[in-house]
C-alpha positions as CSV (number, residue, x, y, z in Angstrom):
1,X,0.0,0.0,0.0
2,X,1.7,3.2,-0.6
3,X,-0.7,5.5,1.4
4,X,-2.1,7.7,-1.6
5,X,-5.9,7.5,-1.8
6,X,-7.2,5.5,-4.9
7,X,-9.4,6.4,-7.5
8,X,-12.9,5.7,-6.7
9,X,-15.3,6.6,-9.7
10,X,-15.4,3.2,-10.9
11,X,-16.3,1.5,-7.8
12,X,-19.0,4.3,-7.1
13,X,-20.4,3.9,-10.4
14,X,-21.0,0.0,-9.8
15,X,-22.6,0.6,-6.9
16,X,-25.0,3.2,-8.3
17,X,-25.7,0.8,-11.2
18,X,-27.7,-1.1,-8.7
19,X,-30.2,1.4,-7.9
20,X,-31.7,1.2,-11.6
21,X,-31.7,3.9,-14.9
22,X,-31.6,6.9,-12.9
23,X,-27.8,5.6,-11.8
24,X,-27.0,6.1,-15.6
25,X,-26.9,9.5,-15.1
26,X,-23.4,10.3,-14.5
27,X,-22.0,8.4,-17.7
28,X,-25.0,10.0,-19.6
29,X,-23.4,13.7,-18.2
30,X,-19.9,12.5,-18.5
31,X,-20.7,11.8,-22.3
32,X,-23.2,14.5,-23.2
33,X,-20.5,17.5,-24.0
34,X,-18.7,15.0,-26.8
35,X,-22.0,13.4,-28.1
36,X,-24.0,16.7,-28.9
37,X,-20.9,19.4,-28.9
38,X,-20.3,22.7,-27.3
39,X,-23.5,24.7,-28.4
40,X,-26.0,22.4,-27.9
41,X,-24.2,21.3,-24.2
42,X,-24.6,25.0,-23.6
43,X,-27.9,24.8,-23.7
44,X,-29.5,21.7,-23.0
45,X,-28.2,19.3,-20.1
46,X,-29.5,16.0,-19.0
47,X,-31.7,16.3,-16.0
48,X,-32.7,12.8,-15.0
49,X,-33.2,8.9,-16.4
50,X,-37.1,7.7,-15.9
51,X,-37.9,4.4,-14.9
52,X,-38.6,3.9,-19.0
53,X,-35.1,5.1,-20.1
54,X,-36.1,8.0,-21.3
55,X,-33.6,10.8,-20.7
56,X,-35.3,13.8,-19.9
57,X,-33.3,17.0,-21.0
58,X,-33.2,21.1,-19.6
59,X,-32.8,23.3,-21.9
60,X,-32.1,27.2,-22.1
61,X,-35.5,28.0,-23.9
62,X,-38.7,26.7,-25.7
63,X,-37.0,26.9,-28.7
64,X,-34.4,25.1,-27.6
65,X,-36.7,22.4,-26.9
66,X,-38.3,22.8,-29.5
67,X,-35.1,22.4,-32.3
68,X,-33.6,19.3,-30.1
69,X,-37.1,17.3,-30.0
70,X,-37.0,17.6,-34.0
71,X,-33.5,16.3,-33.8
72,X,-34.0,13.6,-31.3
73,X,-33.4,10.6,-32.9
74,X,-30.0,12.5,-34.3
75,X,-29.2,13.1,-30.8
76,X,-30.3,9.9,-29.6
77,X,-27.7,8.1,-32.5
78,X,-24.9,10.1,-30.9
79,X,-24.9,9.2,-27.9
80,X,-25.5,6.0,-28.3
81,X,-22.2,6.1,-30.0
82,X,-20.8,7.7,-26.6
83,X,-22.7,4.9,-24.6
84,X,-23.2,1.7,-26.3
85,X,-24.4,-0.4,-23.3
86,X,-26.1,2.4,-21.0
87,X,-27.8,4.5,-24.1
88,X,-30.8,6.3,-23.0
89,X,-34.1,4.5,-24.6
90,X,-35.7,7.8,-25.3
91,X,-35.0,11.8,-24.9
92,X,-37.5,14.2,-23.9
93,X,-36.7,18.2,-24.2
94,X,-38.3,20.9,-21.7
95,X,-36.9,24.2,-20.2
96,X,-36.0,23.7,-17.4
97,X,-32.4,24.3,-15.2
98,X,-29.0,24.3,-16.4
99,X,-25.7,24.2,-14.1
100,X,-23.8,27.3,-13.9
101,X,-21.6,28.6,-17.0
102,X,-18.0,28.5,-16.4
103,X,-16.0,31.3,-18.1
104,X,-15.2,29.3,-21.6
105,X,-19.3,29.2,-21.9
106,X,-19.2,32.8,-21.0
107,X,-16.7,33.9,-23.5
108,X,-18.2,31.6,-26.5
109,X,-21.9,32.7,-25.7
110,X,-20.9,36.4,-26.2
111,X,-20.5,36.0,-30.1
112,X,-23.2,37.4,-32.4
113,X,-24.4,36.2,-34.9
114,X,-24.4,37.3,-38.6
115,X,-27.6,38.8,-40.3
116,X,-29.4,35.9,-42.4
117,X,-28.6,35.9,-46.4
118,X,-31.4,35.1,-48.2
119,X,-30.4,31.9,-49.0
120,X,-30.5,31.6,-45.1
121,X,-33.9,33.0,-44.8
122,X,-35.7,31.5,-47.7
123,X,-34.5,27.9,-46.2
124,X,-35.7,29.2,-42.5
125,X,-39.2,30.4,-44.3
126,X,-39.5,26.7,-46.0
127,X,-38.6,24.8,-42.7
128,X,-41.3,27.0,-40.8
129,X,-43.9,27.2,-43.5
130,X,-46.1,24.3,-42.3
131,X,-46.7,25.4,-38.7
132,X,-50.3,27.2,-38.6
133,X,-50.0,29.3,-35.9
134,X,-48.4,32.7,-37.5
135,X,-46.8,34.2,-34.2
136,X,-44.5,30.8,-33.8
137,X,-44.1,30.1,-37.8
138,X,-42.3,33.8,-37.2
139,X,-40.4,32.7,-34.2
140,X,-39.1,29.9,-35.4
141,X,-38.1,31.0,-39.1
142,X,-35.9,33.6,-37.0
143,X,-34.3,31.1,-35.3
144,X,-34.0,28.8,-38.4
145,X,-32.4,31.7,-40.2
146,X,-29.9,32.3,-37.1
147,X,-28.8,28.6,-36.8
148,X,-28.1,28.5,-40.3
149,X,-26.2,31.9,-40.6
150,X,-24.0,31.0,-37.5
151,X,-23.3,27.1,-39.3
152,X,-22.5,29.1,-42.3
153,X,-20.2,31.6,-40.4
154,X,-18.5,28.6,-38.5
155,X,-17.9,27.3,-41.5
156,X,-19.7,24.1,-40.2
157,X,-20.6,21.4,-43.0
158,X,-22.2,18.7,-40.8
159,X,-26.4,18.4,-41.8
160,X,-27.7,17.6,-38.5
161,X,-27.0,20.5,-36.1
């Protein structure tokens, strides 16, 4: 024994294991950040496990929500990738808390982003164009249009986020 403490995440994991899905928890945070990437893990963060596997999700706003239970089963695909044997059976989205920023979140949420093209905004329009209620078709075309611009300005090729 040389006297220094051991590591003791594995151990406590085990144990946890035994109290059923809402143990999962702590490999389902420890994995979010890589499976969904920095913008979304700014603004969505896994809350709890229900008894039925499904992973219930806070996020920063209604349209936050809103985008990430369109993209779901994307979401869902990643992290099973990040968690083969302990995936989440389902995800459900809803505003709710998120931990405290640190000062990387700080400094990356402070970036604007650039005015739509028209490319940007006729794709936003099309996306939005089949909701009936004019006040939200609005809302989310605007955030459409800002998603896209800021993929566009990031230079970002990937279709799903």
């Amino acid at each position: 024994m040389t006297g220094l403490p051991e590591p003791i995440g594995d151990g406590v994991r085990r144990e946890l294991r035994r109290f059923g899905p809402e143990s999962a928890l702590g490999d389902v945070v420890a994995a979010w950040p890589a499976a969904v990437g920095p913008a979304i893990a700014a603004n969505a963060w896994p809350a709890r496990i229900a008894r039925d596997r499904t992973l219930h999700v806070a996020t920063s706003s209604s349209a936050w929500a809103f985008e990430l239970t369109q993209l779901a089963d994307s979401v869902l695909a990643r992290l099973q990738e990040h968690l083969p044997s302990d995936c989440p059976a389902s995800l459900r989205f809803a505003v709710g808390p998120l931990p405290e920023a640190g000062a990387d979140a700080e400094a990356s949420s402070s970036r604007t982003v650039p005015k739509p093209d028209p490319a940007a905004q006729a794709e936003a329009e099309r996306i939005a164009e089949s909701i009936d209620d004019e006040a939200l078709r609005t809302a989310v075309a605007r955030a459409a249009a800002a998603s896209l611009s800021a993929k566009k300005a990031s230079g970002d090729d990937r279709s799903v986020w």
